[in-house]
N, C-alpha and C positions, 0 to 999 in steps of 0.2 A: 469555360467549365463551371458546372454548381459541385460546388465542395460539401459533405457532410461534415459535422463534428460533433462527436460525442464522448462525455466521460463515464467510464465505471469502475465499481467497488468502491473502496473509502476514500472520504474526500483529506485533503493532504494541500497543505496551501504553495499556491504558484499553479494552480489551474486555471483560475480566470485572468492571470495576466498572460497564460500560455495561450485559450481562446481569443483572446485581445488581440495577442502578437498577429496568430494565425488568421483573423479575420481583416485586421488592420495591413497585412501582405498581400490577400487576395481581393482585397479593393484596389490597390494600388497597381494590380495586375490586370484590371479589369476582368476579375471572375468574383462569384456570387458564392455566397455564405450559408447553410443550414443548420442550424442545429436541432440536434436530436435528443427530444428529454429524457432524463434519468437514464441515460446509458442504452442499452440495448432493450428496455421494456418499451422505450421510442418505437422502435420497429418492430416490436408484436404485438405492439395492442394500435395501431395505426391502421384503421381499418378505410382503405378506399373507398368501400363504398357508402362511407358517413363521413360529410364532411365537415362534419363539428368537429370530429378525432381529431382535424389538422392539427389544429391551436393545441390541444392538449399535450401533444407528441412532437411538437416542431414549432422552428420558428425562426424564421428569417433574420439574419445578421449583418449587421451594417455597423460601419465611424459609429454612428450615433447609437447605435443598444451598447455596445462594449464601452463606450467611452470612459468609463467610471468603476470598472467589476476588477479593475486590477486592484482596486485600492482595499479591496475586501480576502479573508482565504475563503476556502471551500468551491465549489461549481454554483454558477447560476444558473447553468443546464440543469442542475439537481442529477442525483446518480441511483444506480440499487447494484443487487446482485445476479439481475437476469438471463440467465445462460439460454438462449430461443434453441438451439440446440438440444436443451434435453430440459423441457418445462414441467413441472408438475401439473396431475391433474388439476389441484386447485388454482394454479398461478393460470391455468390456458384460459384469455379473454373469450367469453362468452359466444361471441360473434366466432368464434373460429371451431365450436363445437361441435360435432356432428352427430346429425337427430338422431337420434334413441343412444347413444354414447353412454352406458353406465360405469364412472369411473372406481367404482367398489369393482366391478367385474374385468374391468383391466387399468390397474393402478400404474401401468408402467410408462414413464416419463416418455411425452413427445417432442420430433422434430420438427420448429417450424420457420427451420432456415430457408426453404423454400417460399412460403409467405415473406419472409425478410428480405429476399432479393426481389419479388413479387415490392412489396414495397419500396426500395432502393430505385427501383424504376419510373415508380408510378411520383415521386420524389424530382426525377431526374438527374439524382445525385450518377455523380461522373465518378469520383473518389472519394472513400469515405477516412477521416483521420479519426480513428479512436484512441483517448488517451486513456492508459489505466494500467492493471498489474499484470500479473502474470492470467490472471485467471480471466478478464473480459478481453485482453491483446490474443488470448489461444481465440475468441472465439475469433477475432480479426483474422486470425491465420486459418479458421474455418472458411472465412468468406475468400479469402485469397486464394486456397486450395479450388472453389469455386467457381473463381474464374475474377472475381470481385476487385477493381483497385483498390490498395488498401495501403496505406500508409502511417504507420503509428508511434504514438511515444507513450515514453516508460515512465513511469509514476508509482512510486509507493513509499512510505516511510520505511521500510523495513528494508527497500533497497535490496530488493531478493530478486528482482528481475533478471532470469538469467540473459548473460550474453553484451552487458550493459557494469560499467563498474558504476554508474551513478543514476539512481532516478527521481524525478522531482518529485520533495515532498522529507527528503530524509536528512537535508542538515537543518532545517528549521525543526524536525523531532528532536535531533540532538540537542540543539540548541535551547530547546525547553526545556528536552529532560536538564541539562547540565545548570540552567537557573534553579528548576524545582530543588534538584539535588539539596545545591546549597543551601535554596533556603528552609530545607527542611533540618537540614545541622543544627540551626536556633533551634529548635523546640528537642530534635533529639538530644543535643546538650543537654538543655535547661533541666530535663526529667532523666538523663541519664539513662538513654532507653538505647533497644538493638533496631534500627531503621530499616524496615523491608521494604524496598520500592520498586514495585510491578510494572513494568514496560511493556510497550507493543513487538511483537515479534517472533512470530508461527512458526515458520521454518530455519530462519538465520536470528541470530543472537547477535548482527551486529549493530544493535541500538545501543543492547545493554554493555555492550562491550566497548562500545569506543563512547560513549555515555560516562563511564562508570573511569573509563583513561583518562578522560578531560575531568571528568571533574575530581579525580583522589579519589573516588570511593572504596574502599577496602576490599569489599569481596563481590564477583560478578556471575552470576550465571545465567548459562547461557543454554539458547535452543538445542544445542550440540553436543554437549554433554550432560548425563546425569551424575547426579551428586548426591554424595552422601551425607544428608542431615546431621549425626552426628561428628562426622569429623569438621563439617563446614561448622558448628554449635561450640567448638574446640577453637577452630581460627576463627570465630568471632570474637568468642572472649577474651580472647588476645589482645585481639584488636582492640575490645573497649580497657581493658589494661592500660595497654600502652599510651594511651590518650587522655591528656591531660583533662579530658572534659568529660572522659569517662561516658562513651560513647561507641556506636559502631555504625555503620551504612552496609548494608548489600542492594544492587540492586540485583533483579531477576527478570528473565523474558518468560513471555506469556506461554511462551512452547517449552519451556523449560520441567525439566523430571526429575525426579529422585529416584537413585537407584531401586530395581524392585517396582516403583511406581508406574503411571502412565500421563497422562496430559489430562488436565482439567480444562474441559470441555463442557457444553449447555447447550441446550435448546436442538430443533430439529436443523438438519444438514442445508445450505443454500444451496443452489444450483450447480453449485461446481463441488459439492458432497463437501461440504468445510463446516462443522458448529463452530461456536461462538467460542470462544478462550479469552479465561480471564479467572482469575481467584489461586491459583500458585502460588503469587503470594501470601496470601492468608494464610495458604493449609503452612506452607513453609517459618512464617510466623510464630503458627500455634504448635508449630512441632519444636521451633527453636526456645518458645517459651518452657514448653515441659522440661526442654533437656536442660536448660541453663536453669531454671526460677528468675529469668530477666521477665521486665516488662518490654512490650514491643509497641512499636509505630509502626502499621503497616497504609502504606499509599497506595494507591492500584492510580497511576496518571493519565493513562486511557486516552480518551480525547482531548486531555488537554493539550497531547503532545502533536496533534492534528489540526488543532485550533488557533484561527487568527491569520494574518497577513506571512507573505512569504516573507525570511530573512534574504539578504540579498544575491547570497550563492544558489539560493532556490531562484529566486527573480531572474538572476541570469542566466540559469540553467534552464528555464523555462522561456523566456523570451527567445535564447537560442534555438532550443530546440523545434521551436515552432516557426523561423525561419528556415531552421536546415527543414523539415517537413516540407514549409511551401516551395522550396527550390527543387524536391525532390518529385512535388506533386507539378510543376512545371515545366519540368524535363519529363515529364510521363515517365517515371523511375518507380515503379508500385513495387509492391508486397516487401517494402524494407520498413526498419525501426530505428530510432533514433538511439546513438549511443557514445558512452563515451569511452576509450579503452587508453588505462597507462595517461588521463589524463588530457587524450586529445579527443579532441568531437568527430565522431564519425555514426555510417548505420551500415548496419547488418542485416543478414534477412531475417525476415519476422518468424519463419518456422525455427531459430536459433533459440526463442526460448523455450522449445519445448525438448530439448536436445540436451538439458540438464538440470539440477537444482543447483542455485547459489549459498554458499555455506561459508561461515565463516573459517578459514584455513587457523584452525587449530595449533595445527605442531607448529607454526610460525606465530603465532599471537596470541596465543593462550596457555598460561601455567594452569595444568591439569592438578599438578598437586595442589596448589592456593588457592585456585578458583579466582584467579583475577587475572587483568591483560598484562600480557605478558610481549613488551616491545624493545627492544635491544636493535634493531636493523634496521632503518627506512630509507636510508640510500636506494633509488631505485623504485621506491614503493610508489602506489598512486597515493592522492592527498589523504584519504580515506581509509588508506593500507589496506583497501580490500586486495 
């Protein structure tokens, strides 16, 4: 068999020890290695009939290219956010346009999953492993509806992938966020200030929530609930009261609202209709400042909590799950995804995550009225308490 592989949307470390895994199995198995750059823009801008596009879009994997890309995070695939399903006129590669096309007179996004199986072929890719989130795994579930082998694993920091309690990429988030945390106590001390710290997390709030557990931080919000500015401006100065250093910490997820409010969002929509989120915490900052007369620290951690080598529950999680894939792509077992449920490693079918959204379970883990995590129970629970 030739194996494809490709990563998309943000990069999350224990990706390149997961292509390592995955390519270091299928030598060993006697089948052949492809990878596909930057995700899914591999296969719509791979134009057959120029064979320079090869190199640009692909590249042969062997022992020898991987030997070394574990010791780094991020993809050496390199990734984006290319949905071939529904392209903008501006994003459709040149070569695929058709003469007198004015995209002012039909601006509406095309499909060119067809050239991608057209591709897929001319490739001779057998089974293709896409890693990534919810949003480049649908479009896998696109090719598998298809007819396409497809075999995937789940990656995101955010750990939203439904149907999956764990995906690589989200305890080395925490494990940033929960050093940043602390060491931003030194300085919020020293000045005596209210610490606003801006986490990754669109739909589920459980960065900032099990972040914000491990490390003590006073108050948390989250994707899931809106909050009301003035009463949370009430339990922080509590909080810095109560504290001998005369201080306070919240953190906040980037999908996070204020009652009355809506999500601070930017820029134009990617392919799967998503803007950019990011600045919550600011406005939340400068609203806490009016209402207290505190000075504030606000952080937005963004990349940093995506950046660098995997810790070792990602490394494992990732070297696993890129054997359980190639066992799966060996027994000719397609259209599943790689998961863990209650703890144990298993997979599920891949149309599974579009069957729900994952959300932090509230009445079980969060005090509504303090705005922090709220755990009394884990008898039972996954490690994660998701």
């Amino acid at each position: 068999m030739r194996i494809g592989i490709l990563t998309g949307g943000g990069d999350v470390p224990g990706l390149n020890p997961c292509i390592k895994a995955v390519v270091n199995r299928a030598e060993a198995e006697g089948q052949q290695v492809i990878g596909i750059r930057r995700g899914w823009w591999g296969l719509l801008h791979l134009n057959p009939d120029d064979p320079s596009s090869l190199a640009k879009c692909t590249i042969k994997l062997d022992n020898a290219h991987v030997r070394t890309i574990d010791r780094t995070g991020g993809t050496f695939l390199h990734t984006s956010r290319t949905n071939p399903g529904k392209v903008k006129p501006a994003d459709i590669p040149e070569f695929l346009r058709e003469p007198g096309w004015d995209p002012e007179r039909d601006p509406s996004p095309r499909d060119f999953t067809p050239h991608v199986l057209k591709n897929l072929e001319y490739l001779k890719v057998d089974v293709l492993v896409p890693i990534g989130g919810d949003d480049t795994l649908s479009y896998g579930e696109r090719l598998h509806e298809e007819g396409f082998p497809i075999v995937a694993i789940p990656k995101t920091m955010d750990n939203d992938v439904y149907g999956t309690d764990y995906c690589i990429g989200f305890s080395t988030a925490v494990t940033r966020s929960v050093n940043f945390l602390h060491q931003l106590r030194t300085s919020a001390g020293s000045h005596e200030r209210i610490a606003v710290v801006e986490l990754f997390g669109r739909n589920s709030g459980e960065t900032s929530l099990i972040s914000s557990y491990l490390a003590g931080v006073d108050r948390a919000l989250i994707s899931e609930v809106h909050f009301d500015p003035e009463k949370l401006a009430r339990l922080v100065m509590g909080d810095k009261r109560n504290n001998p250093s005369n201080y306070a910490m919240v953190t906040i997820s980037e999908g996070a609202q204020m009652i009355g409010g809506k999500i601070v969002e930017y820029g134009q929509a990617d392919a799967y209709g998503h803007k950019k989120l990011g600045g919550i915490g600011e406005l939340t900052g400068e609203v806490l400042k009016n209402l207290t007369g505190q000075n504030i620290i606000y952080q937005q951690l963004s990349y940093l909590m995506r950046s660098g080598a995997p810790d070792s529950l990602d490394l494992m999680v990732s070297l696993n799950y890129a054997n359980m894939a190639m066992s799966l792509v060996m027994e000719k077992k397609f259209g599943r995804m790689m998961a863990m449920r209650d703890g144990i490693y298993t997979n599920v079918p891949i149309n599974t995550i579009t069957e729900g959204m994952k959300r932090v379970d509230v009445a079980e883990l969060y005090d509504l009225d303090q705005y922090r995590p709220k755990v009394r129970h884990v008898d039972g629970k996954p490690m994660f308490l998701y």
